[in-house]
N, C-alpha and C positions, 0 to 999 in steps of 0.2 A: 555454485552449489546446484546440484540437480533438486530435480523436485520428485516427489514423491506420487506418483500420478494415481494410484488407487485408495491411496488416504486423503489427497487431497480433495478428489471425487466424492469420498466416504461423509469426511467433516465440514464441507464446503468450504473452502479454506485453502491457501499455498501452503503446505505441508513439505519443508524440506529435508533433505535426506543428509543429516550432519553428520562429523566427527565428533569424537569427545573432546574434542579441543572446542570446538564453533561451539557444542552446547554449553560447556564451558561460558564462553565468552557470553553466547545469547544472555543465559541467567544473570550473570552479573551485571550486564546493562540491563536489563530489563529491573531489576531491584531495585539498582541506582536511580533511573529514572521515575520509577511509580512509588517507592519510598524516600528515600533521600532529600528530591526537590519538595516536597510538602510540608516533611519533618523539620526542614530546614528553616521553611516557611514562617512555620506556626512558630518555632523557636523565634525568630526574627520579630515577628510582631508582638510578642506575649513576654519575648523578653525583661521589660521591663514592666513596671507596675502599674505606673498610668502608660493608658490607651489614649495616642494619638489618633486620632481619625485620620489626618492627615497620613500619617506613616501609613494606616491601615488602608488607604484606601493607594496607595504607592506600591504597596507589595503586593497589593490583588493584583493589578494594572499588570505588573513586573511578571507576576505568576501566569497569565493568561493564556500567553503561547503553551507555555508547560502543562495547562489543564487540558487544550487544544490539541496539542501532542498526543495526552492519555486517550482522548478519545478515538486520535489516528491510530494509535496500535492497536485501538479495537477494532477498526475495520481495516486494517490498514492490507492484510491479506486475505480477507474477505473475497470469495467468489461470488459472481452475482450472474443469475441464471439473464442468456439472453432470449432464446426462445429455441425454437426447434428450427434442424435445419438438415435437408435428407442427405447422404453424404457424397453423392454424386454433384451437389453444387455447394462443397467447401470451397474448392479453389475459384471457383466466381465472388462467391461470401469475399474470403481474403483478402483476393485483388481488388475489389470494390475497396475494402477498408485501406488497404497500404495507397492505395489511390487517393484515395479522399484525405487520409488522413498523414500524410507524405512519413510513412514508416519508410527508417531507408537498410536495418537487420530484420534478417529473418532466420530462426534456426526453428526446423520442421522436426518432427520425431512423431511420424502416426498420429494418436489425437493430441499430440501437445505441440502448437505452436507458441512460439515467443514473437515479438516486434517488436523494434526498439526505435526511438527517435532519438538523437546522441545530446547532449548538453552543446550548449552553444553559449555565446560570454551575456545575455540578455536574456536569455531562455531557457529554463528546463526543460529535462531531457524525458520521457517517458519509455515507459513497458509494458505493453501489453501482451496479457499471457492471457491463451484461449486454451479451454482444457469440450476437447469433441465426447461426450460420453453418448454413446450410441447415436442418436439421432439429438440430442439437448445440446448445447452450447452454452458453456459455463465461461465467467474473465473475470480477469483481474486487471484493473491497469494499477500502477504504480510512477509516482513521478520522480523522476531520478537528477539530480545532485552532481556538482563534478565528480569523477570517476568511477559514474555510476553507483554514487551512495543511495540506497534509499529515502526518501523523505517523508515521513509521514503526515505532517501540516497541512498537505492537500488534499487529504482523502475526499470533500465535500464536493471539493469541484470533480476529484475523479471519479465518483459515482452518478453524476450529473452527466460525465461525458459517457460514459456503460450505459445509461440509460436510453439515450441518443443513441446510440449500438443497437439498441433493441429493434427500432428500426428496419435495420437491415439482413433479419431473421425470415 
């Protein structure tokens, strides 16, 4: 999908530029996930009339990835400002980063860079999307999944590592 680079700048956010089909699909995972698994939840534990604690505290456990989740989607495309940076030492910036941080794709487009590190059978894969808006430096990273699925469960540490990014502003 491409991305959206003047809304994304606008909402601070990856903003992408769908079909009616992708939005489509977006909303209906998006439903399924933030209603469904909780509705399902609370049905499961409240089902019946006596409360097990036992059961109750089974299905929180069970549920936690899934609350975890909801809060990756909240940041999950999240931009996070890195700092400023003049634009005659972008390509210093970069190389520094794909250096240190062994990116091994890069697709360039003016201020929108991408860099990818590929999934491996032990290790996920990442992406980091740098969006140049004038002299600011705005990212995303995201950690990627076999075939390049998104994954949300790791927002924490990704914003941890963007931080560390800051750095080198």
């Amino acid at each position: 999908m491409k991305i959206d680079f003047e809304q994304s700048i606008l909402r601070k956010r990856i903003i992408y530029k769908r079909t009616l089909i992708e939005t489509i699909n977006y909303v209906i995972d998006f439903y399924f996930w933030v209603f469904s698994v909780p509705v399902l939840s609370i049905f499961l534990i409240f089902y019946n009339n006596s409360l097990n604690n036992k059961e109750l505290i089974f299905y929180l456990v069970i549920n936690l990835p899934f609350i975890w989740n909801m809060f990756g989607l909240k940041y999950f495309e999240k931009l996070t400002y890195l700092g400023e940076i003049k634009i005659n030492q972008r390509n210093d910036f970069l190389e520094e980063i794909k250096l240190r941080y062994n990116y091994d794709k890069i697709v360039e487009d003016q201020d929108l860079i991408i860099l990818k590190k590929s999934w491996k059978w032990f290790k996920l894969g990442e992406e980091l999307i740098i969006l140049f808006d004038k002299e600011k430096v705005l990212a995303n990273l995201t950690t990627l999944g076999k075939y390049d699925i998104k994954v949300p469960f790791f927002f924490f540490k990704n914003h941890i590592k963007l931080s560390k990014l800051k750095n080198y502003c």
